[in-house]
C-alpha positions as CSV (number, residue, x, y, z in Angstrom):
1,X,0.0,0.0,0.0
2,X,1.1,3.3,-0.8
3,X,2.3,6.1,2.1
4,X,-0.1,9.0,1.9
5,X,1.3,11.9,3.8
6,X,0.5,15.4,1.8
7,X,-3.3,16.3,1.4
8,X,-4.5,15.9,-2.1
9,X,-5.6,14.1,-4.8
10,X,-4.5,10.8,-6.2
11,X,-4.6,8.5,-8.8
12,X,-3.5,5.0,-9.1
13,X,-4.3,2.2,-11.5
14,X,-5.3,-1.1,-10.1
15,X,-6.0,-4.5,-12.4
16,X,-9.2,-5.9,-11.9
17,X,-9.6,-7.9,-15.3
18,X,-9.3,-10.7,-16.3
19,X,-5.4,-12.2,-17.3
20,X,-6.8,-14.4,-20.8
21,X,-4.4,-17.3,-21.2
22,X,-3.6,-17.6,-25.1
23,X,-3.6,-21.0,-26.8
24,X,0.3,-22.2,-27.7
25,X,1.6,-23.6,-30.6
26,X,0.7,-27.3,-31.3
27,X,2.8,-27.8,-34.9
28,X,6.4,-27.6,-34.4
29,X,8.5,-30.3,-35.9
30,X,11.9,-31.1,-34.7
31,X,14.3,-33.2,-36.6
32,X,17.6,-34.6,-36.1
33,X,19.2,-36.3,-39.4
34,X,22.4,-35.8,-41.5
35,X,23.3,-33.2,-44.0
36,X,25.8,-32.2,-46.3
37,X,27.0,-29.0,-44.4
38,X,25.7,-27.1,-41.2
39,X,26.0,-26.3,-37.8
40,X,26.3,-29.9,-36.2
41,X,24.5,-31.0,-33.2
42,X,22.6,-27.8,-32.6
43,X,18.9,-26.8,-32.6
44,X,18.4,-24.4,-36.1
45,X,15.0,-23.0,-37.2
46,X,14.0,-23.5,-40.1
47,X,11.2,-21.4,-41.7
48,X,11.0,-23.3,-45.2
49,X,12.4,-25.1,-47.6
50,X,14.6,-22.3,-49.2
51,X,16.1,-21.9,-45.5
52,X,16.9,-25.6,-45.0
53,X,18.8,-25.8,-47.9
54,X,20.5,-22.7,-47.7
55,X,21.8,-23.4,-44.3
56,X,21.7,-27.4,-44.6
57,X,22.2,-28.2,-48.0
58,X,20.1,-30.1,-50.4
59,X,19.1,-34.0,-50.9
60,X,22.1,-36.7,-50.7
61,X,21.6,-39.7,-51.4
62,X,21.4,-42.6,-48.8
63,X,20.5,-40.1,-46.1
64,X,16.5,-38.6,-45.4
65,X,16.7,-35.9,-43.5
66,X,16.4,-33.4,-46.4
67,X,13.8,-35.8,-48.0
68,X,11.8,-35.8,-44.9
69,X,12.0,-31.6,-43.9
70,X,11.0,-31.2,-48.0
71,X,7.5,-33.1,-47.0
72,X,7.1,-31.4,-43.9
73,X,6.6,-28.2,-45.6
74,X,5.0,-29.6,-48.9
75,X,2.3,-30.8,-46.3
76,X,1.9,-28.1,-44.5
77,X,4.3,-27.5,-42.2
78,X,5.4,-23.7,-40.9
79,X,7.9,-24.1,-38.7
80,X,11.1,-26.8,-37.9
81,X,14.3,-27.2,-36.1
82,X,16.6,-29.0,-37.5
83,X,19.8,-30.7,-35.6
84,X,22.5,-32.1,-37.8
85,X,23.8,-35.4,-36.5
86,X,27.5,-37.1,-37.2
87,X,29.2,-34.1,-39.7
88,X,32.7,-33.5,-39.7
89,X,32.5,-30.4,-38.8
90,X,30.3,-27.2,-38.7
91,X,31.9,-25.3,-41.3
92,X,34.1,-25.8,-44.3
93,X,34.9,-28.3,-47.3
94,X,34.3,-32.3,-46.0
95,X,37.7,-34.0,-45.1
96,X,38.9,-36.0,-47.6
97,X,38.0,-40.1,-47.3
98,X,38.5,-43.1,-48.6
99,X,35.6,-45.8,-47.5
100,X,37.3,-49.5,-47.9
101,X,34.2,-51.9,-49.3
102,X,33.9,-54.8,-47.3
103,X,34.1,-58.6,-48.5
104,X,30.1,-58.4,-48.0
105,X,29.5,-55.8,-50.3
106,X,29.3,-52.8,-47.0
107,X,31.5,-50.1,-46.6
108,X,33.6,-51.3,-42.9
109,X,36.5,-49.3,-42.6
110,X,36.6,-45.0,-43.1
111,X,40.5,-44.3,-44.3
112,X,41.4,-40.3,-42.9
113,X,44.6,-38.4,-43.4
114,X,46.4,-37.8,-40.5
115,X,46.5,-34.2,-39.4
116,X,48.9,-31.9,-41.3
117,X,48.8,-34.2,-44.1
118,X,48.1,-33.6,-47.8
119,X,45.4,-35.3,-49.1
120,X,46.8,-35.0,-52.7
121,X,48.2,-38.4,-54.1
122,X,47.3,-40.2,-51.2
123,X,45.8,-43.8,-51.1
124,X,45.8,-47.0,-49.4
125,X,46.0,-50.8,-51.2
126,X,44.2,-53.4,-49.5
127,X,45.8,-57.1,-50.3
128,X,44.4,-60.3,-48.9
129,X,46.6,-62.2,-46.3
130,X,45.7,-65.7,-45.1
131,X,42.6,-66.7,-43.6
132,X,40.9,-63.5,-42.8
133,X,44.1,-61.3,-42.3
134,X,45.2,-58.3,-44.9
135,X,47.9,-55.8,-45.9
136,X,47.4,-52.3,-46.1
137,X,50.3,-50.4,-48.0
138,X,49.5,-46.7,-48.1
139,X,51.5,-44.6,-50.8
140,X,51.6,-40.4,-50.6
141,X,54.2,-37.8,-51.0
142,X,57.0,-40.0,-51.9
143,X,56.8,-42.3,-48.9
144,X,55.4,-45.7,-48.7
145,X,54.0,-47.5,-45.3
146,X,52.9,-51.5,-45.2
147,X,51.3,-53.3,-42.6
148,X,51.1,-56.9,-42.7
149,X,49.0,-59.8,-40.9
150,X,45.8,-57.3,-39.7
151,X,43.2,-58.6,-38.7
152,X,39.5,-56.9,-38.0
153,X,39.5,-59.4,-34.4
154,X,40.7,-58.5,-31.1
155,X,44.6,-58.7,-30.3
156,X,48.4,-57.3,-31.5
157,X,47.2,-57.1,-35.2
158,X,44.1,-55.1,-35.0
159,X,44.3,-53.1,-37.7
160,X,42.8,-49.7,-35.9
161,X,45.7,-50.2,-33.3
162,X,48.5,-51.0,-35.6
163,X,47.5,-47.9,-38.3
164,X,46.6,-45.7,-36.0
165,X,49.6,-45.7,-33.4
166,X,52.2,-46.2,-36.5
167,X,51.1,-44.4,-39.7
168,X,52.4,-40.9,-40.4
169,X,50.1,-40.7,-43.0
170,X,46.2,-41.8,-42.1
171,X,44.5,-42.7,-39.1
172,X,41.7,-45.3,-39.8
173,X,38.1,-45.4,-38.2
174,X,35.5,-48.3,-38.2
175,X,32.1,-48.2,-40.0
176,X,30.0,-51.0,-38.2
177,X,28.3,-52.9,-40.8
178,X,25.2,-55.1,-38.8
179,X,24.6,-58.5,-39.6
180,X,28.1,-59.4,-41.3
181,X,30.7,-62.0,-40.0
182,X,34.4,-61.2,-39.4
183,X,35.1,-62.7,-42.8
184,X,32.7,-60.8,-44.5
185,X,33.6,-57.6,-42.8
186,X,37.2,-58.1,-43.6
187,X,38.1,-55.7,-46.7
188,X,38.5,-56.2,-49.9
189,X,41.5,-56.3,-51.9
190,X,41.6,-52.8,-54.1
191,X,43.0,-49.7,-54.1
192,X,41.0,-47.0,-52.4
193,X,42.6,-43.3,-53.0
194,X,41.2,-40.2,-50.7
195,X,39.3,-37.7,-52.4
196,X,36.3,-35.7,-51.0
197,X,33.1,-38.0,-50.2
198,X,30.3,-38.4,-52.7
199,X,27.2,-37.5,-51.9
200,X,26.5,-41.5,-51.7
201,X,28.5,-41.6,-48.9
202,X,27.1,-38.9,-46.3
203,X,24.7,-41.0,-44.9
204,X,27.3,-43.5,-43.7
205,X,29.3,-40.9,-41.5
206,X,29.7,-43.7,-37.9
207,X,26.5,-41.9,-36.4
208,X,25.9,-43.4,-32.9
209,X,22.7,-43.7,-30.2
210,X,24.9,-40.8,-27.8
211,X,25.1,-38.6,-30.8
212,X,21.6,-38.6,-31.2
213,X,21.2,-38.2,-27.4
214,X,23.5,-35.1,-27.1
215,X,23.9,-33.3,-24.0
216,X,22.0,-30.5,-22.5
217,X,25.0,-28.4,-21.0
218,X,26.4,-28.2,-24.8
219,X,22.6,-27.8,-25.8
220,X,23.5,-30.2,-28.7
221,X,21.4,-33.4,-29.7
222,X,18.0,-34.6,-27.7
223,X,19.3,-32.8,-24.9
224,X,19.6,-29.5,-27.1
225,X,16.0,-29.9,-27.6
226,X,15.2,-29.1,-24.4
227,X,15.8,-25.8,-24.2
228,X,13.6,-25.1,-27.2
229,X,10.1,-24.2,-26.1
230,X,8.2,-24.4,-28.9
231,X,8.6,-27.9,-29.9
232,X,5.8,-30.7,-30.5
233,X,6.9,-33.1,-32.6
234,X,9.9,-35.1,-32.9
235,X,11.5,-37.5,-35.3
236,X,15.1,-38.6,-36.8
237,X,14.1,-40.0,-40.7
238,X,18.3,-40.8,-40.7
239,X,18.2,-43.4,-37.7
240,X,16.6,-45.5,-40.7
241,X,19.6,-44.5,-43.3
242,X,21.8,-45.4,-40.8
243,X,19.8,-48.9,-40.2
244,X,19.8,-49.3,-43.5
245,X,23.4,-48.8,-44.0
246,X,24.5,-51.0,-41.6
247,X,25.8,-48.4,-39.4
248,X,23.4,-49.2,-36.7
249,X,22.3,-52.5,-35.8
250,X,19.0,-53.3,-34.8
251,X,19.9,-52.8,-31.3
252,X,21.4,-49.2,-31.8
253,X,17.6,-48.5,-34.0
254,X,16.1,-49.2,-30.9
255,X,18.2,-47.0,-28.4
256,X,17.6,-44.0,-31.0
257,X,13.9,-44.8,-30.8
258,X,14.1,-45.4,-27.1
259,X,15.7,-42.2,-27.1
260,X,13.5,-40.0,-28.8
261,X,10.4,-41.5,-26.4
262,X,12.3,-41.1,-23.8
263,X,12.9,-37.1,-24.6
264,X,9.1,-36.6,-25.1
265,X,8.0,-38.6,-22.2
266,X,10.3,-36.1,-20.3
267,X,9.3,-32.7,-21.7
268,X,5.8,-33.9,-21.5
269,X,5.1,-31.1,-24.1
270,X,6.3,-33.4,-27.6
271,X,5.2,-36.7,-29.2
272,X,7.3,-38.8,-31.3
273,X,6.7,-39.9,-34.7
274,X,8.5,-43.0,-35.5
275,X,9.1,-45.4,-38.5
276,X,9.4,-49.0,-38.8
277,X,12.2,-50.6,-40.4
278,X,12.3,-50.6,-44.7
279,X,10.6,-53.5,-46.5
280,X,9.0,-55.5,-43.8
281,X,5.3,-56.5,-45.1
282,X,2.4,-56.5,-43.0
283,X,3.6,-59.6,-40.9
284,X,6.7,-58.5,-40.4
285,X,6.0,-55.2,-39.4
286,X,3.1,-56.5,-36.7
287,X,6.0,-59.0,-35.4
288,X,8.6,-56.1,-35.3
289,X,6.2,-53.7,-33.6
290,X,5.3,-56.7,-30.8
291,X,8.1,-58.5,-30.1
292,X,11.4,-56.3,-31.0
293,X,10.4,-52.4,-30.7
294,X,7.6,-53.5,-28.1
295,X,7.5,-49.9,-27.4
296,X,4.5,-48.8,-24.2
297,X,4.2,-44.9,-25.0
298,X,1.7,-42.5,-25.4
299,X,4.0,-39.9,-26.1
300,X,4.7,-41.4,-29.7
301,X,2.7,-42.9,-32.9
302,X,4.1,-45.4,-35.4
303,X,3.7,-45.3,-39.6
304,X,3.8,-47.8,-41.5
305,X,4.7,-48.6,-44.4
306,X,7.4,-46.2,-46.1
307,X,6.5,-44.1,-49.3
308,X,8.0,-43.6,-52.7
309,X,8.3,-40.2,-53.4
310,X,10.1,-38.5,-56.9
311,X,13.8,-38.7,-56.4
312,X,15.4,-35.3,-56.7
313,X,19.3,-36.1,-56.8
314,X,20.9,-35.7,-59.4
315,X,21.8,-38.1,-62.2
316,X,19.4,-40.8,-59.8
317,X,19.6,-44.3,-61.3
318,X,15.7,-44.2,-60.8
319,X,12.7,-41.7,-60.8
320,X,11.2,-42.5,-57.0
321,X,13.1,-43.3,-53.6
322,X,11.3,-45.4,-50.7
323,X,12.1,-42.9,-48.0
324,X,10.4,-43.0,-44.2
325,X,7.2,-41.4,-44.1
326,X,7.7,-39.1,-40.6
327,X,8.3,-36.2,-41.6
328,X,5.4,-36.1,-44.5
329,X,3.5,-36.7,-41.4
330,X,4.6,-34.4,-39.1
331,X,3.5,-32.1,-42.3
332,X,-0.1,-33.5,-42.2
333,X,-0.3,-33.0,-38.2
334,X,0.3,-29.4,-38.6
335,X,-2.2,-28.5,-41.9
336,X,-4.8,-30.6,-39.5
337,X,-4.0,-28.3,-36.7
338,X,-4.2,-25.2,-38.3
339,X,-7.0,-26.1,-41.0
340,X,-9.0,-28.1,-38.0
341,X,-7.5,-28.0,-34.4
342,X,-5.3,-30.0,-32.6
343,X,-8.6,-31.9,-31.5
344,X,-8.9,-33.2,-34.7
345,X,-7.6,-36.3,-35.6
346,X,-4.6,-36.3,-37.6
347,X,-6.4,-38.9,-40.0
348,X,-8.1,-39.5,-43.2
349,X,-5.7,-37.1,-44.6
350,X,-4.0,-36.8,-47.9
351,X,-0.2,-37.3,-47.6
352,X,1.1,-34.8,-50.2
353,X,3.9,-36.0,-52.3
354,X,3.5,-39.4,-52.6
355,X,3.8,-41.5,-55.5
356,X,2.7,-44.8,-54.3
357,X,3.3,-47.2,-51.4
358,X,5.5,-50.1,-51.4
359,X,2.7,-52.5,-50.2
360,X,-0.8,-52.0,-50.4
361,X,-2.4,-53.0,-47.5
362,X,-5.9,-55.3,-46.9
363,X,-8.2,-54.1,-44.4
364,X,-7.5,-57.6,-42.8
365,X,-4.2,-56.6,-42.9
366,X,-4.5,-53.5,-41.2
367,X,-6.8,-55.3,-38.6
368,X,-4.0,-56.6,-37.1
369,X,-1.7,-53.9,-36.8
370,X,-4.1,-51.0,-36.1
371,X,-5.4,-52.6,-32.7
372,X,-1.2,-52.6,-31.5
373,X,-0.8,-48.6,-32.6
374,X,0.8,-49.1,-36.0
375,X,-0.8,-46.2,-37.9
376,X,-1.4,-47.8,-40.9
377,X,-1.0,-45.5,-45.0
378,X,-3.6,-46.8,-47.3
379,X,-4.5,-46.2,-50.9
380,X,-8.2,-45.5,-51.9
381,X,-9.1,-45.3,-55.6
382,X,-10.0,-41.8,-56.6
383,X,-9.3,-40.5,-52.9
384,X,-5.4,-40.8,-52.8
385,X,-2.9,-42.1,-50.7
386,X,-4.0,-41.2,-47.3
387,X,-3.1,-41.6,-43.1
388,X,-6.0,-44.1,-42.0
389,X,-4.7,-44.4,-38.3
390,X,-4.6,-42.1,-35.1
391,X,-3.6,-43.5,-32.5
392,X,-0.2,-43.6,-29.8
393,X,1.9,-46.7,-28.8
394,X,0.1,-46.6,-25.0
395,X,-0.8,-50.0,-24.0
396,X,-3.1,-47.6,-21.6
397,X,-7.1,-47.2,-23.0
398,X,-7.1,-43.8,-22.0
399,X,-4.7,-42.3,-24.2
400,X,-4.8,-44.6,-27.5
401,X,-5.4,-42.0,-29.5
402,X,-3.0,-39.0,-30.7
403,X,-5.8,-36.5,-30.7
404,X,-6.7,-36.9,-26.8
405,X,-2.7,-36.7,-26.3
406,X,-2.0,-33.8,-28.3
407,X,-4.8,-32.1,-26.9
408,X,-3.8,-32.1,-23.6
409,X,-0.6,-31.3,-24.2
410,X,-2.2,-28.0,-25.9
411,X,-4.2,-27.3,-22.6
412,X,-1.2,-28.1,-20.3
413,X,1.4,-26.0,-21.8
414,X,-1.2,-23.3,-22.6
415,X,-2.3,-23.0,-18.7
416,X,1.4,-23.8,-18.1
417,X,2.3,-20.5,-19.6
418,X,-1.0,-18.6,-19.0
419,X,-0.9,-18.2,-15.7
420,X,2.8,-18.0,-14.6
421,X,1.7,-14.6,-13.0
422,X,0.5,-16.1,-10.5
423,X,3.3,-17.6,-8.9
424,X,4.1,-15.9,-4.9
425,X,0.9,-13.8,-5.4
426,X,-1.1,-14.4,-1.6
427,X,-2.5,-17.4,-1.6
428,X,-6.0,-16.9,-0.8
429,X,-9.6,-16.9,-1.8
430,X,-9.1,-14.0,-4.3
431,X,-6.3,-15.9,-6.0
432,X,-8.6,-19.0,-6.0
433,X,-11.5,-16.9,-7.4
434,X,-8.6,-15.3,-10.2
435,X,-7.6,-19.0,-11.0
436,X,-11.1,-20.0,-11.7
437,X,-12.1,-17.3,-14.2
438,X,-9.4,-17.3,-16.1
439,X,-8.9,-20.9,-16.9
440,X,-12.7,-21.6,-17.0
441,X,-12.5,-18.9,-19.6
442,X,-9.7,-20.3,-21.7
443,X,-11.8,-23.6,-21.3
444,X,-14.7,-22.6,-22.3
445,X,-13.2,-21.0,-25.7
446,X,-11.6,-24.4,-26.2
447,X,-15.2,-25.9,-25.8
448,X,-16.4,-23.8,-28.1
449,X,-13.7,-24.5,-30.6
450,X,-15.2,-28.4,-30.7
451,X,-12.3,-29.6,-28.5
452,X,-14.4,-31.2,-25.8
453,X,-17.2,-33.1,-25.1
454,X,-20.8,-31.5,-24.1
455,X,-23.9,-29.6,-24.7
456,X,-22.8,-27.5,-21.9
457,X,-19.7,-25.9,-20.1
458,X,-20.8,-27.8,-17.5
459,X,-20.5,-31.0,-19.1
460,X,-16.7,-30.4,-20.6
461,X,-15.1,-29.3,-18.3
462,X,-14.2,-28.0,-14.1
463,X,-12.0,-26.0,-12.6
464,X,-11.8,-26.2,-8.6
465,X,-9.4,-24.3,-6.6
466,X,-11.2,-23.7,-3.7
467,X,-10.3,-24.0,0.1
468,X,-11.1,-27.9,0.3
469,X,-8.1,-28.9,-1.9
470,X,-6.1,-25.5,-0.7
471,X,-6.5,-26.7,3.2
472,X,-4.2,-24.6,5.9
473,X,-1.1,-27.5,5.5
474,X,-1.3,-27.1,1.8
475,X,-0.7,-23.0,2.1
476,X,1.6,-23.6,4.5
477,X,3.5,-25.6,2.1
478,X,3.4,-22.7,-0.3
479,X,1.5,-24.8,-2.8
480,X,-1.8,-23.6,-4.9
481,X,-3.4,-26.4,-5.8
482,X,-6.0,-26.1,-9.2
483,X,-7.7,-29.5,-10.0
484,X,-9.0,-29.3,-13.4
485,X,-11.4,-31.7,-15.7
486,X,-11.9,-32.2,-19.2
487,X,-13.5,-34.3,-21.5
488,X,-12.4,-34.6,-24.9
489,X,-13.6,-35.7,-27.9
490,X,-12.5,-38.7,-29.1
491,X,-12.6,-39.7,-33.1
492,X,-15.3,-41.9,-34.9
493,X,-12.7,-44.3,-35.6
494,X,-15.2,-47.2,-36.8
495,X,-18.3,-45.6,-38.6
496,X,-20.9,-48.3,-37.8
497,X,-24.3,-48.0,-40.0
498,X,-27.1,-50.8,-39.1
499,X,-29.4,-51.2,-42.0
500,X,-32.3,-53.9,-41.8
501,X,-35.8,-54.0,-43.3
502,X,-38.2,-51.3,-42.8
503,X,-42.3,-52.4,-43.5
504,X,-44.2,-49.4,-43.1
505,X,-47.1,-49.8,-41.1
506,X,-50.3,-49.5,-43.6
């Protein structure tokens, strides 16, 4: 209260209306993938697609990333953050490289010249040695350096410790190829000289679960992610280039997935949009989704199957690529958002951009795999190539579908944010009265909007913050406690007509 002490008039404004909490954002992709240049590991926003390539490059081949933020936008995407995983570096040319093809057909070993070193005339010969063993002579600037007897096994011969603690010349580093034995990942005899990498090869940079991850003191990776706001959706298209590659196993897939659920499930603000594995048919994808992901989450949704889309590289060997359908999706989410509501199922939607699917699925088909949360694509004649499944990967009945999620997220975060004025105001009936209006208000405007279930206010929703759950030990505690109810709408996911015969009475 102000001092009065001199006789006179005074005037002072006080704020008796109402504080309106605003609606957030609900359609705010973030990826994490490879690209050919970039700030690595760090959280950019991206407005379009002229941005993104500007600042990330354009397609390469092998990786998705660019593939994936393209179909964002196409669909109807506004806004993106981007996080470049596994570069080189954040600025400059590429390091020159020399990948060594493996006996089974997969690049293994990623040939590097040592610091200081001129790239310039420099290679390395691979000859075969007995039984799995090899020779690597490596020839550049006049000098020549040969090491016999290595092996890709444990022990003296290793050819990473040998090379690496006695070449002057390169320093050798190990693309894990999945599924290959030690003979088949032993390389083959050629000679391999270093020279920048071709596009073909950006996708096979040794990505691993941690770099994905990242770190929230260096505000890089996953971790990065958490200090952006804004965010809502999550996927990493590349985690599949690098499956596909063979520089993740089946068992790093997973940890990236695990990852990625993990981060949402922590913000509490996100859902994850995930992919299954390339080429799987309908079995195979149910069996992957049951018994090797067997992912319980409903902070993330699963697509299946991929989509071919028109291949933009240049000089491409064929006119469409089967590329991971996430980020198309993330694309749909946000044109159903903004043309709809984040209420609205994200379903029954066109998927711009798409050629054709890889498998057409059966409604049997898809009666197997939509009751365990794989979100199914489907063709319709003269209706397109369209999402025909909303729901999360929550074994739990009251959040199986993405709608009800996402929609509470969208209330959460918007009270969240709405009524951060509150905090050390006195904790009494006033503020209780203050808390009441305001979110009943923001409530009732989300009712209105079609969001929630009723004929009435009364019916969608309640607010109580009142002294029965704000007793004397709970204000003692400091604590303001606001117990809010809301009934969503959940979508007409089976249309059910009952016909029978009619006689009209005469």
């Amino acid at each position: 209260m102000p001092t009065y002490l001199t006789p006179g008039v005074y005037i002072e404004e006080v704020d008796r209306g109402t504080k309106p909490i605003e609606g957030v954002g609900t359609a705010v992709a973030a990826f994490l993938g490879v690209a050919e240049k970039g700030p690595v590991g760090k959280a950019t926003m991206i407005a379009n697609w002229t941005q993104f390539t500007n600042v990330f490059g354009g397609f390469i081949p092998g990786a998705y990333l660019a593939h994936a933020v393209y179909g964002y936008f196409n669909n109807g995407g506004t806004l993106a953050y981007v996080v470049r995983i596994g570069g080189e570096s954040s600025d400059g040319p590429s390091q020159p490289v020399a990948e060594i093809t493996a006996k089974g057909g997969a690049a293994t070993i990623k040939a590097l010249p040592k610091p200081g070193v001129s790239a310039e005339g420099l290679s390395v010969q691979v000859a075969a040695g007995d039984d799995d063993s090899f020779t690597i002579t490596v020839k550049g600037g006049g000098a020549e350096e040969k090491f016999e007897g290595l092996t890709l096994g444990r022990g003296a011969k290793n050819a990473f410790d040998v090379v690496n603690k006695q070449s002057t010349l390169v320093q050798l580093e190990e693309l894990k190829v999945a599924g290959l034995s030690a003979a088949e990942r032993a390389p083959a005899p050629g000679t391999y000289p270093l020279a920048l990498p071709s596009a073909t090869t950006t996708a096979l940079v040794p990505v691993t679960p941690s770099d994905y991850e990242g770190d929230v003191t260096e505000r890089a990776g996953l971790g990065g992610l958490e200090a952006v706001d804004e965010i809502t959706m999550v996927l990493a298209p590349d985690a599949m280039a690098a499956y596909k590659a063979g520089v993740l196993d089946m068992d790093g897939l997973k940890a990236v997935q695990l990852a990625i659920i993990a981060h949402c499930e922590r913000m509490g603000d996100r859902v994850a949009i995930l992919d299954t594995p390339p080429d799987l048919n309908a079995q195979q994808a149910q069996d992957w989704r049951m018994n090797v992901a067997g992912y319980d989450s409903k902070y993330a949704s699963l697509y299946y199957p991929w989509i071919n889309v028109a291949d933009p590289t240049p000089n491409a060997p064929a006119t469409t690529i089967s590329i991971p359908p996430a980020g198309h999706i993330a694309g749909v989410w946000a044109r159903s958002d903004n043309e709809r509501g984040v209420h609205k199922a994200p379903a029954n939607e066109v998927i711009r951009g798409v050629i054709s699917l890889p498998i057409n699925l059966t409604n049997s088909e898809q009666s197997v795999l939509n009751p365990n949360g794989v979100n199914c694509l489907r063709v319709f004649a003269g209706r397109g190539i369209r999402i025909w499944g909303a729901r999360t990967l929550s074994s739990d009945p009251s959040w199986r579908y993405l709608n009800v999620r996402r929609l509470f997220n969208y209330v959460e975060k918007s009270i969240e944010r709405g009524t951060q004025w509150a905090v050390f105001e006195p904790n009494d009936m006033d503020l209780w009265a203050k808390m009441r209006r305001d979110i009943g208000a923001f409530l009732k405007t989300v009712w209105r909007q079609g969001a929630l279930f009723g004929a009435s206010p009364d019916q969608a929703y309640f607010v109580k913050c009142d002294a029965e759950n704000n007793p004397q030990e709970t204000r003692d505690l400091g604590q303001l406690i606001i117990d809010i109810g809301i009934a969503p709408v959940k979508p007409a996911e089976f249309v059910i007509f009952r016909i029978g015969q009619y006689a009209p009475e005469q």
